[in-house]
DRENDRENLO-776568 format. One record per residue (C-alpha): residue number from 1; chain; x, y, z. Coordinates in pm, 1 decimal, always signed. Layout:
% DRENDRENLO-776568
+------+--------+----------+----------+----------+
| guba | kolmar |       xx |       yy |       zz |
+------+--------+----------+----------+----------+
|  NUM |      A |        X |        Y |        Z |
...
+------+--------+----------+----------+----------+
% end
This chain:
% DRENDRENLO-776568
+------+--------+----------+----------+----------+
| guba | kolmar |       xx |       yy |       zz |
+------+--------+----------+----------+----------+
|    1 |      A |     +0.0 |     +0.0 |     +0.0 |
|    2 |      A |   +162.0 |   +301.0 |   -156.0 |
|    3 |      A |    +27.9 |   +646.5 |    +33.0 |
|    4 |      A |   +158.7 |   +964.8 |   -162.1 |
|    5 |      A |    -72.9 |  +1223.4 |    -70.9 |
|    6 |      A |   -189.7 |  +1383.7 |   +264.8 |
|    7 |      A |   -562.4 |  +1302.2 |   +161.7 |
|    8 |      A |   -486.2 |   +898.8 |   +149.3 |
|    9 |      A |   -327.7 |   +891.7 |   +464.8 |
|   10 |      A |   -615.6 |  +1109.3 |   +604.5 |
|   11 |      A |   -839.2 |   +840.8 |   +503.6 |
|   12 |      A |   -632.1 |   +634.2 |   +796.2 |
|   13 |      A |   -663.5 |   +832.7 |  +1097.1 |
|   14 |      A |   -909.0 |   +898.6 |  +1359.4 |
|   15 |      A |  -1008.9 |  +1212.3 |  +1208.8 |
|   16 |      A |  -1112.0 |  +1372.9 |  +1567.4 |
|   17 |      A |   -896.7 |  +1697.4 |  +1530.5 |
|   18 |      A |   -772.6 |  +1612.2 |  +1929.2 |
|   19 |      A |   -457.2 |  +1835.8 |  +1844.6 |
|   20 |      A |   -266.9 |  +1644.9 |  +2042.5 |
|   21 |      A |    -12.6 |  +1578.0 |  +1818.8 |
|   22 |      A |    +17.3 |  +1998.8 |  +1787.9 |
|   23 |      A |   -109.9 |  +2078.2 |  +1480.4 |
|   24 |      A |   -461.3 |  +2203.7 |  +1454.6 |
|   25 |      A |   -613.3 |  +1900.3 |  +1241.7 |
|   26 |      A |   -587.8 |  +1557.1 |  +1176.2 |
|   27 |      A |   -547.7 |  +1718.0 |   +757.2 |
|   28 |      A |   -261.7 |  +1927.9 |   +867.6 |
|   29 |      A |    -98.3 |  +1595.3 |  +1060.3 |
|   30 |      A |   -133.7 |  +1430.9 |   +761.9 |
|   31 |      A |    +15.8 |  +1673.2 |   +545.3 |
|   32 |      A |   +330.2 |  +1721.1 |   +797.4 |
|   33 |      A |   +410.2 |  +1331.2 |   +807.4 |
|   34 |      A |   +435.9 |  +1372.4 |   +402.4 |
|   35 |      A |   +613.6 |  +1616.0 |   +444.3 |
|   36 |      A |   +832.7 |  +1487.7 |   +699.0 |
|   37 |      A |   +787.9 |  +1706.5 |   +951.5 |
|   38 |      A |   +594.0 |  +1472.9 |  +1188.2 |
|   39 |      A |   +587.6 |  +1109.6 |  +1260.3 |
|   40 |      A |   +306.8 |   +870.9 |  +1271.7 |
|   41 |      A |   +450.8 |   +809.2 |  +1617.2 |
|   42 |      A |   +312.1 |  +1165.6 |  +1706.5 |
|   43 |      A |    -57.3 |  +1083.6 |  +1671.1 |
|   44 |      A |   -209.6 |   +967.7 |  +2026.8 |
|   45 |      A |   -456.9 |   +795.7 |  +1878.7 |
|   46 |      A |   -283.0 |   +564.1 |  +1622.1 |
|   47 |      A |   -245.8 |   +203.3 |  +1768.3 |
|   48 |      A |   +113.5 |    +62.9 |  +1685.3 |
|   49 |      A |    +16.9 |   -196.2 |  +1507.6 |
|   50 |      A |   -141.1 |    +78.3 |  +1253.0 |
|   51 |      A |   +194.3 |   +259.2 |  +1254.2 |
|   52 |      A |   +394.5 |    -83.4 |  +1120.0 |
|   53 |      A |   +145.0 |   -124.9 |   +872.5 |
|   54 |      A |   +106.6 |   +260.3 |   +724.6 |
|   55 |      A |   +486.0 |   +340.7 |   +777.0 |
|   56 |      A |   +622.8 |   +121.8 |   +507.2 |
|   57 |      A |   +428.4 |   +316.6 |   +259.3 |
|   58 |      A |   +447.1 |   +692.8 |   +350.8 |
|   59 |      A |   +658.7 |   +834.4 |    +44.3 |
|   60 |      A |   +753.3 |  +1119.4 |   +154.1 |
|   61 |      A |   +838.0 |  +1470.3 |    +16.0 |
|   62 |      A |  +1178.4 |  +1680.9 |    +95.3 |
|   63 |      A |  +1079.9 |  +1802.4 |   +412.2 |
|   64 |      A |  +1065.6 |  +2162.8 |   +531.7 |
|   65 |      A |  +1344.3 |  +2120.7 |   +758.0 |
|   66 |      A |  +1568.6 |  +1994.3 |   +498.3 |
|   67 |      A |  +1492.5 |  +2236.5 |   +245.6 |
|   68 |      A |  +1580.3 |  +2468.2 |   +503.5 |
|   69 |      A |  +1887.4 |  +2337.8 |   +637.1 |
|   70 |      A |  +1992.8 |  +2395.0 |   +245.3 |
|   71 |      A |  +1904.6 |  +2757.3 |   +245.7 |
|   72 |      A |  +2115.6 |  +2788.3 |   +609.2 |
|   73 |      A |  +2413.7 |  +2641.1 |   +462.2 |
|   74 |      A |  +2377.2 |  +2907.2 |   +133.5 |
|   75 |      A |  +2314.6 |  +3175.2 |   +402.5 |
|   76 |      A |  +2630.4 |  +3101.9 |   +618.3 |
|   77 |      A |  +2824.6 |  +3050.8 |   +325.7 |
|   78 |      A |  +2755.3 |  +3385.0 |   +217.5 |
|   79 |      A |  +2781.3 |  +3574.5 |   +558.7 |
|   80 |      A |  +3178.4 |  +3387.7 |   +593.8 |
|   81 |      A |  +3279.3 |  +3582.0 |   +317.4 |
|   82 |      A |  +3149.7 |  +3923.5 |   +443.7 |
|   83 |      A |  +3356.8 |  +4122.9 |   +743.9 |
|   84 |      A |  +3091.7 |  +4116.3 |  +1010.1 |
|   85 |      A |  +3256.1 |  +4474.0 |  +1154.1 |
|   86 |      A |  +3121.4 |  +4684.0 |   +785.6 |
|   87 |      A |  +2804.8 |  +4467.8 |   +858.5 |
|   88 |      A |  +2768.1 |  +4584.7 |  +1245.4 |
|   89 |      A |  +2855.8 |  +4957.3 |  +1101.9 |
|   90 |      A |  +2586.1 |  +4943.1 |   +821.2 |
|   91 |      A |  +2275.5 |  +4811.1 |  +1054.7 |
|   92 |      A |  +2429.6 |  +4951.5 |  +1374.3 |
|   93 |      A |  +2462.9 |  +4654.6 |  +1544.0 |
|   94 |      A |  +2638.2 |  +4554.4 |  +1828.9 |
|   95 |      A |  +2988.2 |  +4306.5 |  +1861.6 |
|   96 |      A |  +3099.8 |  +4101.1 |  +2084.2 |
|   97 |      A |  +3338.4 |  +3852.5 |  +2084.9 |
|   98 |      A |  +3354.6 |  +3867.5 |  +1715.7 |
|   99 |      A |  +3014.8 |  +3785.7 |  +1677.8 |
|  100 |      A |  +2717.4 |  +4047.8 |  +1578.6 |
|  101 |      A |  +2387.3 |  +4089.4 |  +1789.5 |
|  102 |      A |  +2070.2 |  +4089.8 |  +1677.9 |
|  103 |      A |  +1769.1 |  +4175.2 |  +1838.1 |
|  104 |      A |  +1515.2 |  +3946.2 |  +1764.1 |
|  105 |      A |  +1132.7 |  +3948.1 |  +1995.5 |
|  106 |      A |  +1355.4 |  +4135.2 |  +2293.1 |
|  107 |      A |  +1593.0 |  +3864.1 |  +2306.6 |
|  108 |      A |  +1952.3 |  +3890.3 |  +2144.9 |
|  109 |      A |  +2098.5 |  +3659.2 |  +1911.3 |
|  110 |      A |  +2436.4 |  +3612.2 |  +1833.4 |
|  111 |      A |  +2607.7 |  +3553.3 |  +1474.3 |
|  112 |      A |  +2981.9 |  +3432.8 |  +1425.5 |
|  113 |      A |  +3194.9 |  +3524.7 |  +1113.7 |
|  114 |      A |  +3079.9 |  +3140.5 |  +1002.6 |
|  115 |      A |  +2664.9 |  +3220.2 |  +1010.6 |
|  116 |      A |  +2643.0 |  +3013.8 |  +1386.8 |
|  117 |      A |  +2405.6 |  +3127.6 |  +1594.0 |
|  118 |      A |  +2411.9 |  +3156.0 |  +1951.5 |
|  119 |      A |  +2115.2 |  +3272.3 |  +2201.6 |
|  120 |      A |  +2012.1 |  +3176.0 |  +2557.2 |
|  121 |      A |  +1687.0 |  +3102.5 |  +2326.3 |
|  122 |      A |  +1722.5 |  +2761.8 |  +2168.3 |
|  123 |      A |  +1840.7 |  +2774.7 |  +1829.5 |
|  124 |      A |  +1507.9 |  +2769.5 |  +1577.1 |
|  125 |      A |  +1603.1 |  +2801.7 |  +1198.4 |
|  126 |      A |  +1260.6 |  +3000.6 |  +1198.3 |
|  127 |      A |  +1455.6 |  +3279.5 |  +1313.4 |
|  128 |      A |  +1787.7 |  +3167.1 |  +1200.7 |
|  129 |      A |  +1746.5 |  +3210.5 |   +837.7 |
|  130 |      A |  +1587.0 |  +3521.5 |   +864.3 |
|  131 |      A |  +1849.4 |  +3637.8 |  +1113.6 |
|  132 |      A |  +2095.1 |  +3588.3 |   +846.1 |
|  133 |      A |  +1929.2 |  +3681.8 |   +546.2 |
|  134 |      A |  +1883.9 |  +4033.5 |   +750.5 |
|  135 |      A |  +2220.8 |  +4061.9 |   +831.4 |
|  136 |      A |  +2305.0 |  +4011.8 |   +417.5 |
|  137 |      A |  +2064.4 |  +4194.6 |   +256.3 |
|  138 |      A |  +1907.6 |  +4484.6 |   +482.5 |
|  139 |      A |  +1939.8 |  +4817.7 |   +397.0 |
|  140 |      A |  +1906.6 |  +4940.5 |   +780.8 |
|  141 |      A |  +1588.8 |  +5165.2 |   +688.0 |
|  142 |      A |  +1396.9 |  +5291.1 |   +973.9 |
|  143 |      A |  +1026.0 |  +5207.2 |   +957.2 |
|  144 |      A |   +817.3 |  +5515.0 |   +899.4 |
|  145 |      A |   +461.2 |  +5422.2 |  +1075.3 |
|  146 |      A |   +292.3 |  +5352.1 |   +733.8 |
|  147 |      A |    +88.4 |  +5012.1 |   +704.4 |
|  148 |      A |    +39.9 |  +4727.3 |   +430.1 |
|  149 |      A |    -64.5 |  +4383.1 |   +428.4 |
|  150 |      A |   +112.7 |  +4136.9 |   +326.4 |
|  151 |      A |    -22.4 |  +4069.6 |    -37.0 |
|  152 |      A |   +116.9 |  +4464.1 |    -23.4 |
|  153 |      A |   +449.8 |  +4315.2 |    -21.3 |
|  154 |      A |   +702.1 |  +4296.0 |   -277.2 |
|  155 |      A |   +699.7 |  +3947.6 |   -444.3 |
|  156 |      A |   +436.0 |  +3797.0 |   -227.8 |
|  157 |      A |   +222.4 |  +3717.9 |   -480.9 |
|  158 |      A |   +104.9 |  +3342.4 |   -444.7 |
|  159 |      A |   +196.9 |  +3367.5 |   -105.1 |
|  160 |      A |    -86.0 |  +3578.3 |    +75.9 |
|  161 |      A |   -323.8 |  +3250.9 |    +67.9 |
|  162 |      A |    -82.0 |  +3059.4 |   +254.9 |
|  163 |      A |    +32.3 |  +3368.8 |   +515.7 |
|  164 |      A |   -383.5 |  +3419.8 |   +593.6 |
|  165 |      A |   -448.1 |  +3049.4 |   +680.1 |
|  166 |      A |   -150.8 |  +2976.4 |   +857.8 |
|  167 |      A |    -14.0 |  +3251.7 |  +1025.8 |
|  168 |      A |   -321.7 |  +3542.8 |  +1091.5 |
|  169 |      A |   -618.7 |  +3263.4 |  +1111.6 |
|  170 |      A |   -425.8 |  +3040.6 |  +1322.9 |
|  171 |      A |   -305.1 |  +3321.9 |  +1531.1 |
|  172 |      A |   -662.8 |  +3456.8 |  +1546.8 |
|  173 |      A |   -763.6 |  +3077.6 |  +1666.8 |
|  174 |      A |   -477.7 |  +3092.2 |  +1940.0 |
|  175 |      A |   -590.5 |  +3492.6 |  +2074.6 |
|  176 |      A |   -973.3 |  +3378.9 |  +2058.7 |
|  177 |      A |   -921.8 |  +3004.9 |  +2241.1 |
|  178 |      A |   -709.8 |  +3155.2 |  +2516.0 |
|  179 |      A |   -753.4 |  +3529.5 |  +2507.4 |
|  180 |      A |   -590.6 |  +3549.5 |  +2844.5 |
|  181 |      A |   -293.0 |  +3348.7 |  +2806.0 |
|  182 |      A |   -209.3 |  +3510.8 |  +2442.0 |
|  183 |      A |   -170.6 |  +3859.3 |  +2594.0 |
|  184 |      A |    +40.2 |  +3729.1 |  +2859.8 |
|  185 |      A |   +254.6 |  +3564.0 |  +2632.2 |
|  186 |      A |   +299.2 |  +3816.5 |  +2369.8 |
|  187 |      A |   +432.3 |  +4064.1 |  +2728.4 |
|  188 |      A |   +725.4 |  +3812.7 |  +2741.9 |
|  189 |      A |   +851.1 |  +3943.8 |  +2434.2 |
|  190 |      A |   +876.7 |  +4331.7 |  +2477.6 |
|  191 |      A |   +543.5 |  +4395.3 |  +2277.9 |
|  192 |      A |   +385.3 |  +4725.3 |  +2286.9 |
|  193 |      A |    +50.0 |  +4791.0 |  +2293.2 |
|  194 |      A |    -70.2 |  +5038.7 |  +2072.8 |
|  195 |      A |   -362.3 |  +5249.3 |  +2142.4 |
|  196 |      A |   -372.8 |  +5546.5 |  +1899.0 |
|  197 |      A |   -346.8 |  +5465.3 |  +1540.0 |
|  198 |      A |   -534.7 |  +5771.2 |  +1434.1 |
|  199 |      A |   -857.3 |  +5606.9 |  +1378.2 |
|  200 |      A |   -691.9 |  +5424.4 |  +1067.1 |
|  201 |      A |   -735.2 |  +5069.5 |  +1254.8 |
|  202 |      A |  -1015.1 |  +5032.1 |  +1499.4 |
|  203 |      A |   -909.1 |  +4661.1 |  +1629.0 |
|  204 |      A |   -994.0 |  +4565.5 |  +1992.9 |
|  205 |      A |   -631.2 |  +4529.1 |  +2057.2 |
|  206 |      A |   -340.6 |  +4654.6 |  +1816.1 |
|  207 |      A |    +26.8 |  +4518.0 |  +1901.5 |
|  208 |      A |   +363.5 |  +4576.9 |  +1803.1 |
|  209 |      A |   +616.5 |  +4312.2 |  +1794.4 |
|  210 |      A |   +963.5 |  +4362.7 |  +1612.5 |
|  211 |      A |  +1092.8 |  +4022.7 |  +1502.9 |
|  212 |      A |  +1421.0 |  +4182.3 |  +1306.9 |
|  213 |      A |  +1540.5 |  +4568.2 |  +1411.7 |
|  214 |      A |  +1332.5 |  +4808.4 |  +1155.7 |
|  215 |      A |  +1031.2 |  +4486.3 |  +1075.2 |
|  216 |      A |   +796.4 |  +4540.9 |  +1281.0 |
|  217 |      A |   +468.9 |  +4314.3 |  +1299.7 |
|  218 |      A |   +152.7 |  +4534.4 |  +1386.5 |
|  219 |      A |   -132.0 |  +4283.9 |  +1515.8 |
|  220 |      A |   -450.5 |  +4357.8 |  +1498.7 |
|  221 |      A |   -708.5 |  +4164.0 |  +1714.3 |
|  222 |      A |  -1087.5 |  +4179.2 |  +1685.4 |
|  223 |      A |  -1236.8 |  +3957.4 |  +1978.5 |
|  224 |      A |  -1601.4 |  +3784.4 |  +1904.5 |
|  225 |      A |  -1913.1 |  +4007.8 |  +1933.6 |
|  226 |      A |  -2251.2 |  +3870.0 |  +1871.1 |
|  227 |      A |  -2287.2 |  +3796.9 |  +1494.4 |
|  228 |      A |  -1931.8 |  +3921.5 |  +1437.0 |
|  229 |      A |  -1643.8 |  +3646.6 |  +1430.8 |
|  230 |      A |  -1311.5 |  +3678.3 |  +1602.9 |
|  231 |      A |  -1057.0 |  +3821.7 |  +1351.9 |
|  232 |      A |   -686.1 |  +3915.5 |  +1311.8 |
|  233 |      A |   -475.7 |  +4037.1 |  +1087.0 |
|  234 |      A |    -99.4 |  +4093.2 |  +1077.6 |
|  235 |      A |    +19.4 |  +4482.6 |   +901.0 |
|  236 |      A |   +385.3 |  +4574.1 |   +812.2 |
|  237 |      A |   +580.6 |  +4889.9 |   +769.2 |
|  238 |      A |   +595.2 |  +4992.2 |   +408.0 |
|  239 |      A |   +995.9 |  +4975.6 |   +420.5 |
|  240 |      A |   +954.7 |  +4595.6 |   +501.0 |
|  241 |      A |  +1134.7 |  +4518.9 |   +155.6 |
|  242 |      A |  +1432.6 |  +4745.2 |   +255.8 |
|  243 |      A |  +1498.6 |  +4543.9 |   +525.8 |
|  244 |      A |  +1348.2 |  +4179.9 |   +503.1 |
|  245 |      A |  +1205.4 |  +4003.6 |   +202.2 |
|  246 |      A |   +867.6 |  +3823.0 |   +192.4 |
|  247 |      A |  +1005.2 |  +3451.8 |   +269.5 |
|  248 |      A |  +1168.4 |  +3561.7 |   +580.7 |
|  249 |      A |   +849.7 |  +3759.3 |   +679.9 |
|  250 |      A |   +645.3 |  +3428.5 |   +626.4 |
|  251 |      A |   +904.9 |  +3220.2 |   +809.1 |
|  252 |      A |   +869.7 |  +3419.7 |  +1092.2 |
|  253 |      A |   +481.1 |  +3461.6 |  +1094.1 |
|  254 |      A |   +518.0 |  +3061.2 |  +1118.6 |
|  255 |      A |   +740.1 |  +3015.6 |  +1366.1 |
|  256 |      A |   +549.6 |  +3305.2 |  +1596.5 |
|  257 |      A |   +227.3 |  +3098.2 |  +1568.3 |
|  258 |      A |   +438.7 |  +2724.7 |  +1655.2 |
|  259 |      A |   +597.4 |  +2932.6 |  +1982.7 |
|  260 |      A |   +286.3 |  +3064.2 |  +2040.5 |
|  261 |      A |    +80.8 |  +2734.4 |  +2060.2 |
|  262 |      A |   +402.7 |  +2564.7 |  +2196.8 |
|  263 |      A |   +390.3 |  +2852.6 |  +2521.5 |
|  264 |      A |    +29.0 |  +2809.1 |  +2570.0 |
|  265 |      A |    -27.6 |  +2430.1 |  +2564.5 |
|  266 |      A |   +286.0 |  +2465.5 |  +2844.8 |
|  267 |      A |    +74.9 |  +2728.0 |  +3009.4 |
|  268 |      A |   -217.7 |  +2497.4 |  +2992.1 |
|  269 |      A |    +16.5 |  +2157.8 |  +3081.5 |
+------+--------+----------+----------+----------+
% end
């Protein structure tokens, strides 16, 4: 039995959306084991016996990790031939110990003359690629308080569909499920609230988060009223492409919404 697609393997599982295996659907579970980014081990519910007899059929894609780990290597192979002091002087960044610092959700991370990264965060390639690709190709433009989405972006196009369903609607899911424990979370990481965007955004809750120095993530929450759904959406500076480029932006919208969920279901643990 030869399972090549996310929808035959779907066809094998429980199909109770539990989320214990940390994804939001039993669809999305089946689409990361194809993609190699979870195991059939991961599902609660699947007896072993089912995992012998599915496993030896799963033909899987390249898996995100992989392709990344590709992208890392070009990355670092590119920052070792630059001299991180011109770099540090064009972004004004901090050294130390021959390494670069940048500020990344209030926390610093630290880049050698070889691309490593070292943080007293654990190393995520969700912000490592980014992290690097900022250090290579920013331009070290200030933001300027203007506000686009991100089919606004340059080069996003084919992309918006996959930044609203995975990154603002499962955000908005995460704010809405645990309104409580989202706010607190999003204080660990030096947000600021923003409460006067001259009438040009009339969320329930606006917040600014800066990922990368000078890309700044303004979210927008709407909480449930009546007839009216919960909603969120995620606005950047219009100098976004001066300093980031849409990949990196959608990299870290991911990996926001996987530390998110990962922080809450600890909270909730």
């Amino acid at each position: 039995m030869m399972i090549k697609t996310p929808l035959e393997l779907y066809k094998h599982l429980n199909q109770s959306n539990c989320r214990r295996c940390m994804l939001p659907s039993c669809m999305a579970f089946s689409v990361a084991v194809i993609q190699g980014q979870k195991k059939l081990s991961d599902c609660p519910l699947l007896s072993e016996e089912k995992i012998n007899e599915l496993s030896g059929g799963i033909v899987q894609k390249k898996s995100m990790s992989e392709e990344q780990e590709v992208h890392l290597a070009a990355l670092r192979q590119e920052l070792s031939q630059q001299d991180l002091r011109d770099v540090a002087r064009r972004l004004d960044l901090p050294l130390k110990n021959e390494s670069v610092g940048v500020k990344c959700l209030g926390k610093y991370f630290w880049i050698d003359g070889q691309g490593e990264m070292v943080s007293e965060c654990h190393r995520n390639n969700w912000v490592h690629i980014p992290v690097l690709h900022y250090l290579l190709q920013s331009k070290g433009r200030q933001p300027i308080g203007k506000w686009i989405t991100f089919s606004d972006i340059e080069n996003s196009g084919g992309k918006e569909a996959f930044f609203a369903r995975r990154c603002e609607q499962e955000m908005s899911r995460l704010a809405k499920e645990q309104t409580e424990v989202f706010y607190e979370i999003l204080d660990l990481f030096e947000v600021e609230e923003i409460e006067d965007l001259q009438g040009k955004i009339d969320a329930d809750k606006s917040f600014l988060l800066l990922p990368l120095p000078g890309v700044p993530f303004l979210i927008n929450y709407w909480e449930p009223e009546d007839a009216f759904p919960a909603k969120l959406n995620i606005l950047f500076d219009t100098t976004v492409s001066e300093n980031s480029n849409v990949e990196s932006i959608y990299t870290l919208g991911r990996g926001m919404v996987e530390m998110f969920e990962q922080l809450i279901h600890k909270h909730s643990g």
